[in-house]
MARBA-3410 file (N, C-alpha, C, O; in Angstrom, 1 decimal):
175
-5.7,4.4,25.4,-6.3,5.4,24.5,-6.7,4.7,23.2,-5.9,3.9,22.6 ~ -8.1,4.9,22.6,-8.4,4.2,21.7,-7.4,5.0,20.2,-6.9,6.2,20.0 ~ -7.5,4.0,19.3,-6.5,4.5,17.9,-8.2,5.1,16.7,-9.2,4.4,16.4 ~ -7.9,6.3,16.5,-8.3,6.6,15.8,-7.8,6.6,14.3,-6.7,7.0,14.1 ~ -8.7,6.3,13.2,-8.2,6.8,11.8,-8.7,8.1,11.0,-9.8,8.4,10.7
-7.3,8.8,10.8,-8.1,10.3,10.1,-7.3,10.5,8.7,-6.1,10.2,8.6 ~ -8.2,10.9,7.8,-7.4,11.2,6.5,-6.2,12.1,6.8,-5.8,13.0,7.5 ~ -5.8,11.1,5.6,-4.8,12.0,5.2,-4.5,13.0,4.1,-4.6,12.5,3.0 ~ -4.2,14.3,4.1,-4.7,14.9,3.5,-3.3,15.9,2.5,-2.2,15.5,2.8 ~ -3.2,16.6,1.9,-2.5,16.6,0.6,-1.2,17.9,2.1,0.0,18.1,1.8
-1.7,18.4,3.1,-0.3,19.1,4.2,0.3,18.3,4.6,1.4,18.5,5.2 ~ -0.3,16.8,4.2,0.3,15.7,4.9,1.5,15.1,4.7,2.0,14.3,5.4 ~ 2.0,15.7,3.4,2.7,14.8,2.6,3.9,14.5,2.8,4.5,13.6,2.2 ~ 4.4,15.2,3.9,5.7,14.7,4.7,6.0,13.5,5.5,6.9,12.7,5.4 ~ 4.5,13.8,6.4,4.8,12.4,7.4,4.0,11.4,6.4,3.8,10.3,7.1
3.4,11.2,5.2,3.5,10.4,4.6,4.9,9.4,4.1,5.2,8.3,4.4 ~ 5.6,10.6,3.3,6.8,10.7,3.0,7.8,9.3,4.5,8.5,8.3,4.5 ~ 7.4,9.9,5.2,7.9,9.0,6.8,7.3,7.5,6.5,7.9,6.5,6.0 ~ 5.9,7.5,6.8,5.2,6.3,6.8,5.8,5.6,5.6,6.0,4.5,5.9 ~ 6.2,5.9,4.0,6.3,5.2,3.1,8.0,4.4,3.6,8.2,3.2,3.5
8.9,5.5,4.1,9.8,4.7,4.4,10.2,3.7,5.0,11.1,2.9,4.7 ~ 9.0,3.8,6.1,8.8,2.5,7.2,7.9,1.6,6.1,8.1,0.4,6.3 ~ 7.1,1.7,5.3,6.8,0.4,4.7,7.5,-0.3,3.6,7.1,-1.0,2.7 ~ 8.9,0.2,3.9,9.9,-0.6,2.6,10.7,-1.4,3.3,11.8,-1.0,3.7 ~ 10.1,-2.8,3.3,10.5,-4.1,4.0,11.6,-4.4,3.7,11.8,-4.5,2.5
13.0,-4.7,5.0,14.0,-5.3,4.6,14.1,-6.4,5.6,13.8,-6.2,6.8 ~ 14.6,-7.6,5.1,14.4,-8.7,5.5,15.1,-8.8,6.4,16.2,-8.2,6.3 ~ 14.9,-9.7,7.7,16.0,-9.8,9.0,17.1,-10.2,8.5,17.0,-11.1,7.6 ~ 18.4,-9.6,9.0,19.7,-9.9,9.0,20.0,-9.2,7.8,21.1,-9.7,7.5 ~ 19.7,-8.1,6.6,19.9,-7.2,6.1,19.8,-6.0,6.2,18.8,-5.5,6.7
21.0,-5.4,5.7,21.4,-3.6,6.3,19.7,-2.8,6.2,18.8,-3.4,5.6 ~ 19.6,-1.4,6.9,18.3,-0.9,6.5,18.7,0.1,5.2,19.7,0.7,4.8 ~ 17.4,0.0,4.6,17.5,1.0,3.6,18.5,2.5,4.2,18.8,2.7,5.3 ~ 19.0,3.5,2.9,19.7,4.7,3.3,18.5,5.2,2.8,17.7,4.5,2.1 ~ 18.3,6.6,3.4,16.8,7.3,3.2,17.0,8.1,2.0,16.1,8.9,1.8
18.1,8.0,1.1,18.6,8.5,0.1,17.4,7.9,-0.8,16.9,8.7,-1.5 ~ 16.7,6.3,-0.8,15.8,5.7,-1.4,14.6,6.6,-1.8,14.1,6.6,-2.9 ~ 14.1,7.4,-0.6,13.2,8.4,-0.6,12.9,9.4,-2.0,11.9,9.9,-2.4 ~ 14.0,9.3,-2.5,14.6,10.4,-3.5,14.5,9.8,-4.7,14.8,10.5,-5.7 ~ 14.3,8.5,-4.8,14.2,7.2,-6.5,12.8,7.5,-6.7,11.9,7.3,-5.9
12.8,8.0,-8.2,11.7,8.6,-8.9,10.7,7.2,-8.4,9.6,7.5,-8.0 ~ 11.0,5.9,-8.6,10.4,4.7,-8.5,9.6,4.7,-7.2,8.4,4.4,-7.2 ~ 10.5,5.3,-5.6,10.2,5.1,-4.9,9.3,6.5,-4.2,8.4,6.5,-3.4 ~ 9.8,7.1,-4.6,9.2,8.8,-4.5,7.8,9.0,-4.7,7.2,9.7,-4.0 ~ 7.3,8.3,-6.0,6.3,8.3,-6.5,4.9,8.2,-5.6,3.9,8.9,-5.8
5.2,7.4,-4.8,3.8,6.7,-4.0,3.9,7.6,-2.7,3.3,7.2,-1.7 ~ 4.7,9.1,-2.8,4.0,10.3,-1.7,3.5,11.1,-2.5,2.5,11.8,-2.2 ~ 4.4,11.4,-3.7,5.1,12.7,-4.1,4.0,13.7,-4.4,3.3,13.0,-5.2 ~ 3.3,14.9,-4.2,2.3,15.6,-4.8,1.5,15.0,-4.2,0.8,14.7,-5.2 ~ 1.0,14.5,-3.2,-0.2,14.2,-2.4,-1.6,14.7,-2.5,-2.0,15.8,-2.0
-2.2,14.1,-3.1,-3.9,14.8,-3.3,-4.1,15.2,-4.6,-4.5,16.3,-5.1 ~ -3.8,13.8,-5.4,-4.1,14.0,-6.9,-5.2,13.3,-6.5,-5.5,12.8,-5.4 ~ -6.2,13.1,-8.1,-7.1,12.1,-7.9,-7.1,11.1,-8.1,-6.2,10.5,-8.7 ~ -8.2,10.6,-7.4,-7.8,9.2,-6.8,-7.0,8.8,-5.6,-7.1,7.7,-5.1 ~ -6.3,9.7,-5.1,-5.6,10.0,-3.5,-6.2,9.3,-2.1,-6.8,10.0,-1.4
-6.0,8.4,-1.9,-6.9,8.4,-0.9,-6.4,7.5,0.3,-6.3,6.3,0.3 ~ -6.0,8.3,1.5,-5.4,6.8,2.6,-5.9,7.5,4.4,-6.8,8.4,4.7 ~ -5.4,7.0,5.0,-6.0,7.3,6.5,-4.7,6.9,7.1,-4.1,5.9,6.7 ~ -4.1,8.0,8.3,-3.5,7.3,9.2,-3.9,7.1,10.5,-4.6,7.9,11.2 ~ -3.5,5.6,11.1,-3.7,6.0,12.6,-3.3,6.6,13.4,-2.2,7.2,13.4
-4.2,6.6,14.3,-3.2,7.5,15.7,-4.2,7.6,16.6,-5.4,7.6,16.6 ~ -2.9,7.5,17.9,-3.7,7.3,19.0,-3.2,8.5,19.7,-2.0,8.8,19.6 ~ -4.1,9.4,20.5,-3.6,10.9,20.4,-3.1,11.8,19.0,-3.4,12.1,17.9 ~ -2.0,11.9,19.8,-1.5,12.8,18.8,0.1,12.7,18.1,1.0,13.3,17.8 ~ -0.4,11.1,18.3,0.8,9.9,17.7,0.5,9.3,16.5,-0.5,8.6,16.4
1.3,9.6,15.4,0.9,8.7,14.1,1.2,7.2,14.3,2.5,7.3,14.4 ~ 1.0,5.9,14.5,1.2,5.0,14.6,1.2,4.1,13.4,1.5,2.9,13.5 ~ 0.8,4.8,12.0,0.9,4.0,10.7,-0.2,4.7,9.7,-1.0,5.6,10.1 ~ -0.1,4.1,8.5,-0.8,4.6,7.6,-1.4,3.6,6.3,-0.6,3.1,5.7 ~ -2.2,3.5,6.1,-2.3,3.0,4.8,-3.2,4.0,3.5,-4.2,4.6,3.6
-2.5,3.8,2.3,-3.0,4.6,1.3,-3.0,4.6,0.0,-1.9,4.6,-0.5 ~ -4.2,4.6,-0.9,-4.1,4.4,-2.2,-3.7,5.2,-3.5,-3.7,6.4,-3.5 ~ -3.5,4.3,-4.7,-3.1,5.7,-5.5,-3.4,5.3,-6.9,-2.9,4.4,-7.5 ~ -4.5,6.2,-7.4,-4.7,5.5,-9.0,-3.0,6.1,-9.9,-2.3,7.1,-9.6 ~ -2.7,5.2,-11.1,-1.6,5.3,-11.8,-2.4,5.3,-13.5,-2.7,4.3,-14.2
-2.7,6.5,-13.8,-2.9,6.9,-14.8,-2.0,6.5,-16.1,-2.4,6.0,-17.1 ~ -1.0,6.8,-15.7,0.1,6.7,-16.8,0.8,5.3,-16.4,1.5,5.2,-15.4 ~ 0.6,4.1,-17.2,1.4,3.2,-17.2,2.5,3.0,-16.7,2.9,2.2,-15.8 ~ 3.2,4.0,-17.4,5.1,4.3,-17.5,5.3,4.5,-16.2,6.0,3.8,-15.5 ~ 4.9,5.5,-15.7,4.8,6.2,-14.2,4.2,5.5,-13.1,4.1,6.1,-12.0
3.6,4.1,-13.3,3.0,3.4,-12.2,4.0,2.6,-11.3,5.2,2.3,-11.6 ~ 3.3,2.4,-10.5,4.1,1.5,-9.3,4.2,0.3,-9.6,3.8,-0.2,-10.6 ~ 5.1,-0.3,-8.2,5.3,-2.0,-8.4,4.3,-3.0,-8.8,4.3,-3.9,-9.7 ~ 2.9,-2.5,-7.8,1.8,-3.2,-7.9,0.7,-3.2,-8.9,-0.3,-3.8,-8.7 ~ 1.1,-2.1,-10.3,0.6,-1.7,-11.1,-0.2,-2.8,-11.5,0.3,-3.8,-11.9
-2.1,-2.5,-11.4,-2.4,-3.9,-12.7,-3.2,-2.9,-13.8,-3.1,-3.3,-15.0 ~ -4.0,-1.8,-13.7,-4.7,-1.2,-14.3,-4.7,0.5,-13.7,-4.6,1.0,-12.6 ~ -4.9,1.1,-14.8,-5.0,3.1,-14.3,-6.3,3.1,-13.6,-6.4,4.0,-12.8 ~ -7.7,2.1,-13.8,-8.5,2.2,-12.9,-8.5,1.3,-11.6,-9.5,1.2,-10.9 ~ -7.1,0.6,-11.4,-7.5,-0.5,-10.1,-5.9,0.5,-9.1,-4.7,0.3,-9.3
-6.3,1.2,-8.4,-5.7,2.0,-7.3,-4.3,0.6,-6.9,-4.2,-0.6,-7.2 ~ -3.7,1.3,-6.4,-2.6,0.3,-5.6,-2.5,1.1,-4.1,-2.7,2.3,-3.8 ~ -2.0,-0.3,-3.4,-2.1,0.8,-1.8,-0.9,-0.2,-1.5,-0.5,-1.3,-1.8 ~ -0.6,1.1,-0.7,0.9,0.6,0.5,0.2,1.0,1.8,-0.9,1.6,2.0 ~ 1.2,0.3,2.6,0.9,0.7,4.1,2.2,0.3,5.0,3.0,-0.5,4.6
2.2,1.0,6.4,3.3,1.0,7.2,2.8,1.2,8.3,2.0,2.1,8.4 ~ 3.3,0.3,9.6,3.5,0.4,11.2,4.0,0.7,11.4,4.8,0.9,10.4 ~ 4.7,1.3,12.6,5.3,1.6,13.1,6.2,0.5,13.7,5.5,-0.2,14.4 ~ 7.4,0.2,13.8,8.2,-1.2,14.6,7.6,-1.6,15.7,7.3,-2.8,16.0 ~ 7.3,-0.7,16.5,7.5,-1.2,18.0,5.7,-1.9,18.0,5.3,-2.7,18.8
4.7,-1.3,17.0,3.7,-1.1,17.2,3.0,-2.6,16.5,2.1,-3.2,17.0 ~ 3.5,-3.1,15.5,3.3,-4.2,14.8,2.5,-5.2,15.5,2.1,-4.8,16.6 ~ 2.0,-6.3,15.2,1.0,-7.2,15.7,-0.1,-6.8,17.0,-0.6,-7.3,18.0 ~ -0.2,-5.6,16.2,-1.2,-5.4,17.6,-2.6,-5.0,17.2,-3.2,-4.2,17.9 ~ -3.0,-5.4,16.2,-3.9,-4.9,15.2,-4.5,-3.9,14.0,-5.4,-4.0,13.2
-3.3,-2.8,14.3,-3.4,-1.7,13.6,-3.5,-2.2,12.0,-4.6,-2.1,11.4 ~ -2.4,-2.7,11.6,-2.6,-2.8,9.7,-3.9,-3.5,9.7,-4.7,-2.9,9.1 ~ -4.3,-4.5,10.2,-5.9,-5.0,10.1,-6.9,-4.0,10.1,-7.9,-4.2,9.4 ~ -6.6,-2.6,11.2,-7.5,-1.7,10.9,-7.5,-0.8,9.8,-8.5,-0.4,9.3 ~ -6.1,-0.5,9.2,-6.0,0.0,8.5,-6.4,-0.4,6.9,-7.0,0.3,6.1
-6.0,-1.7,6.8,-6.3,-2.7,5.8,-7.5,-2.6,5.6,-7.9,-1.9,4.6 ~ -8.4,-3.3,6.4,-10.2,-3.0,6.4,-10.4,-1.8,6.0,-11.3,-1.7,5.1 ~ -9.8,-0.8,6.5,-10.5,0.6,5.9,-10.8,0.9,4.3,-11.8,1.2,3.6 ~ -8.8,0.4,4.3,-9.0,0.8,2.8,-9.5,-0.3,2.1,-10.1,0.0,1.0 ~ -9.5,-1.1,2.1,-10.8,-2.3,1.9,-12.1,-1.7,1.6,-12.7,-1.9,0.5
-12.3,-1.4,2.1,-13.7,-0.7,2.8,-14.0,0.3,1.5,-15.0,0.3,0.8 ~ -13.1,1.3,1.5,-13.3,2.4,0.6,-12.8,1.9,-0.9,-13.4,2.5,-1.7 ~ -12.1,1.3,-1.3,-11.8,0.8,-2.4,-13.2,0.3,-2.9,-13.6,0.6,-4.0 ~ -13.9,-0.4,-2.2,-14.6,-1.5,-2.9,-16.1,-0.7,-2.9,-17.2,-1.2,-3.2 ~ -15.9,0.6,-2.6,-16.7,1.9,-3.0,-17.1,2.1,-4.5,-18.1,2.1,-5.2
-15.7,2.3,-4.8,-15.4,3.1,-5.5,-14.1,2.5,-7.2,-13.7,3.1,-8.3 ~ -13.9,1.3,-6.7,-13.2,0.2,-7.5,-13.5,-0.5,-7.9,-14.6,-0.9,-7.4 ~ -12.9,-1.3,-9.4,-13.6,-2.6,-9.4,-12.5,-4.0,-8.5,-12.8,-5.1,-8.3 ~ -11.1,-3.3,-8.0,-10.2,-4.3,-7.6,-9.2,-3.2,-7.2,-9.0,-2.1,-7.7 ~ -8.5,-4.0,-5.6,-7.1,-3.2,-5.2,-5.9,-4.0,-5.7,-6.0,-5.2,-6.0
-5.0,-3.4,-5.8,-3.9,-3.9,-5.9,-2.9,-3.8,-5.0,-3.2,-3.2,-4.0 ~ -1.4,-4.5,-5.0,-0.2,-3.8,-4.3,1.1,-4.9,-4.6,1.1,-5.9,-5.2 ~ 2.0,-4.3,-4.1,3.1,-5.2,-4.1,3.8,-5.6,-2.4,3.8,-4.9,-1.4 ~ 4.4,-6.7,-2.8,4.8,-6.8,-1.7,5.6,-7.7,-1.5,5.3,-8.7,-2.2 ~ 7.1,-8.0,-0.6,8.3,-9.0,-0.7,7.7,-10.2,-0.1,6.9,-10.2,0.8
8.2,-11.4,-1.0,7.7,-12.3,-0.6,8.4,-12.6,1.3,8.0,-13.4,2.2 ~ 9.0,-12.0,1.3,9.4,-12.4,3.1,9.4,-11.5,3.9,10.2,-11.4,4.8 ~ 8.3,-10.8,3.7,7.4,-9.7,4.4,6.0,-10.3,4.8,5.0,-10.6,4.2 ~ 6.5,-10.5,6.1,5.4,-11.1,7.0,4.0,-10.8,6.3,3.3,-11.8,6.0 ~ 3.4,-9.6,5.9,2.3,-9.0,6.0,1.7,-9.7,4.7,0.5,-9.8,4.5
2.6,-10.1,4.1,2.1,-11.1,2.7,0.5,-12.0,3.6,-0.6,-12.2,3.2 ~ 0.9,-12.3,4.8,-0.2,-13.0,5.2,-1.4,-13.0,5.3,-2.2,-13.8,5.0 ~ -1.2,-11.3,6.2,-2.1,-10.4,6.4,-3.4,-10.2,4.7,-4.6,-10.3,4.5 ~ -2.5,-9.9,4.2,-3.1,-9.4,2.4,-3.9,-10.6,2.1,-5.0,-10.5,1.5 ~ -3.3,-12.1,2.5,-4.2,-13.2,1.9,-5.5,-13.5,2.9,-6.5,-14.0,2.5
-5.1,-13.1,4.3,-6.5,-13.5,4.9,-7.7,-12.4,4.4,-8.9,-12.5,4.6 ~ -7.2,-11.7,4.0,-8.2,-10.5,3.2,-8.9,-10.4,1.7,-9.7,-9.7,1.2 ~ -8.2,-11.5,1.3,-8.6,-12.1,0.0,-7.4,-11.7,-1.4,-7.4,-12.1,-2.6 ~ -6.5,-10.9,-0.9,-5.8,-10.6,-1.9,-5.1,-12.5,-2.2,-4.6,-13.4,-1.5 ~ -5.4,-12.2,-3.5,-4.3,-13.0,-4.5,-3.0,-12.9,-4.8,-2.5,-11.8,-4.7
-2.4,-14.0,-5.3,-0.7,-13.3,-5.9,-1.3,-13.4,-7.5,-1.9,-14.3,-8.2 ~ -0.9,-12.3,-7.9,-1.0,-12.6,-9.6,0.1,-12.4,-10.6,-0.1,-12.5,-11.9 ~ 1.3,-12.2,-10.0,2.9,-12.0,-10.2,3.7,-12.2,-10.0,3.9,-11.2,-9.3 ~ 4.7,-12.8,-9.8,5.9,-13.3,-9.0,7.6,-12.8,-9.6,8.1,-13.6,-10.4 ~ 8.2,-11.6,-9.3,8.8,-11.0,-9.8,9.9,-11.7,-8.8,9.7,-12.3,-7.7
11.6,-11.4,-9.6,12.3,-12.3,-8.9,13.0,-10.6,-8.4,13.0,-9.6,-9.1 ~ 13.6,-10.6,-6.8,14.5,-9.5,-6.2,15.4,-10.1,-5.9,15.7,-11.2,-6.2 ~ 16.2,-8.7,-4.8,17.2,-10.0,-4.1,17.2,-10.7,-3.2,18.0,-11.6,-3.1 ~ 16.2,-10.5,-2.3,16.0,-11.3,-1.4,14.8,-12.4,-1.3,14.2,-12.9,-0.3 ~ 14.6,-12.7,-2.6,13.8,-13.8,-3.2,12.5,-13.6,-4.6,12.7,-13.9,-5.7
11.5,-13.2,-4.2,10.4,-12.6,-5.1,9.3,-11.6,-4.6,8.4,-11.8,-3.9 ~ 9.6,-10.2,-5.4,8.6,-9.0,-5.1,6.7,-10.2,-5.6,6.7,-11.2,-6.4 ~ 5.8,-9.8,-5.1,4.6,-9.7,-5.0,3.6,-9.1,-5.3,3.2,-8.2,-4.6 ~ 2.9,-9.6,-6.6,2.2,-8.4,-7.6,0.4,-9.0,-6.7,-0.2,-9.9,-7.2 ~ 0.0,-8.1,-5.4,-1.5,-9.0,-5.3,-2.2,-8.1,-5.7,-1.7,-7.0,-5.8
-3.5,-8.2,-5.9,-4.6,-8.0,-6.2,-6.1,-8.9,-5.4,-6.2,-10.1,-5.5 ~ -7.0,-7.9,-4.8,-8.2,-8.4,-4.3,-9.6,-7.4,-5.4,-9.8,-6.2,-5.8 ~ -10.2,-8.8,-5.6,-11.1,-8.2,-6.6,-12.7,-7.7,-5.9,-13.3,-8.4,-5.2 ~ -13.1,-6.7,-6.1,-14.4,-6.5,-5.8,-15.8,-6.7,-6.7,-16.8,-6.9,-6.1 ~ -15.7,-6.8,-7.7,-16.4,-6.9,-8.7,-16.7,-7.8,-9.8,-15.7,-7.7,-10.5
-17.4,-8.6,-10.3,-17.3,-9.7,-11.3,-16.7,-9.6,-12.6,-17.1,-8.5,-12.9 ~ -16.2,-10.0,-13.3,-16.0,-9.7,-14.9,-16.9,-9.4,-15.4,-17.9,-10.0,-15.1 ~ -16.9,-8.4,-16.4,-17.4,-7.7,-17.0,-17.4,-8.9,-18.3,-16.5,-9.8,-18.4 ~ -18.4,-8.7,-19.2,-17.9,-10.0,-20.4,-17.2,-9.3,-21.0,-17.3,-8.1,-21.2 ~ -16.5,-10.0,-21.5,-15.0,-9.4,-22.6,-14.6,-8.5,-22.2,-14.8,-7.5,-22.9
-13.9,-8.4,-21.0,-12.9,-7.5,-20.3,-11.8,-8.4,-20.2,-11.9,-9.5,-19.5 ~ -10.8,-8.2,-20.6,-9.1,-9.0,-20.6,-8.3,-9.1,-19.9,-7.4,-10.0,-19.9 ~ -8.5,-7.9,-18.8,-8.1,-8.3,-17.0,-9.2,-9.6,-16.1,-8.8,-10.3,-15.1 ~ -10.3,-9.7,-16.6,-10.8,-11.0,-16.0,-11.3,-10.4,-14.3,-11.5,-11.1,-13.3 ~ -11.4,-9.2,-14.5,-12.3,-8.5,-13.0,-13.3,-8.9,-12.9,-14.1,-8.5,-12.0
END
């Protein structure tokens, strides 16, 4: 059955809510997150109220199987942004597979998408991501950069950014 992508849309916000927890990478041979995480204003943030502006992600699915998701989110407010925070106009996106489903192409489809629509409508994406999270790879064959190197516990979180747009002259982000 072929995998289709369909928005995601602000009824959604539960099995977003799902998908975000499956994209919070814990490294082999450490315990899994408690879903209590769900509930950290930090981590909460990147479902919570789904279908503000700037909202924007797609999940897969094949039938009437969610098999992952990827999705963006402008951060207006500084204070209240995400890990991958670089600007209130450069969106950040997370995304998640499903376990069983992994290397089989899907985050490439999903990636491209939002690739795809970002560079619509953006001057650059952002995101974060653990440095011993396979998908770090994924992000670079796609052009994302590292532009941060924050230290965690299980080595260093991942501030990337892929640019769509040239610098503007005397713009201080360097887009």
């Amino acid at each position: 059955m072929p995998i289709s992508l369909v928005d995601i849309q602000p009824p959604d916000e539960t099995l977003l809510v799902e998908m975000l927890f499956l994209a919070l990478h814990v490294p082999p041979g450490y315990p899994p997150f408690s879903r209590e995480i769900l509930r950290e204003p930090e981590i909460a943030r990147y479902a919570a109220k789904w279908g503000r502006p700037g909202d924007e992600g797609v999940f897969a699915r094949e039938g009437d199987k969610t098999l992952g998701a990827a999705w963006m989110r402008l951060w207006p407010e500084p204070a209240q942004a995400g890990y991958g925070f670089i600007a209130p106009d450069i969106p950040e996106l997370s995304m998640a597979v499903l376990p069983e489903r992994r290397h089989q192409g899907i985050g490439t489809a999903l990636l491209g998408e939002m690739i795809a629509r970002a560079g619509l409508r953006h001057p650059a994406l952002s995101l974060s991501v653990s440095s011993t999270n396979p998908a770090v790879h994924l992000y670079q064959r796609f052009g994302f950069q590292i532009t941060a190197k924050t230290p965690d516990p299980h080595g260093f979180s991942y501030t990337m950014i892929k640019r769509f747009r040239q610098a503007v002259e005397g713009d201080a982000r360097g887009r």
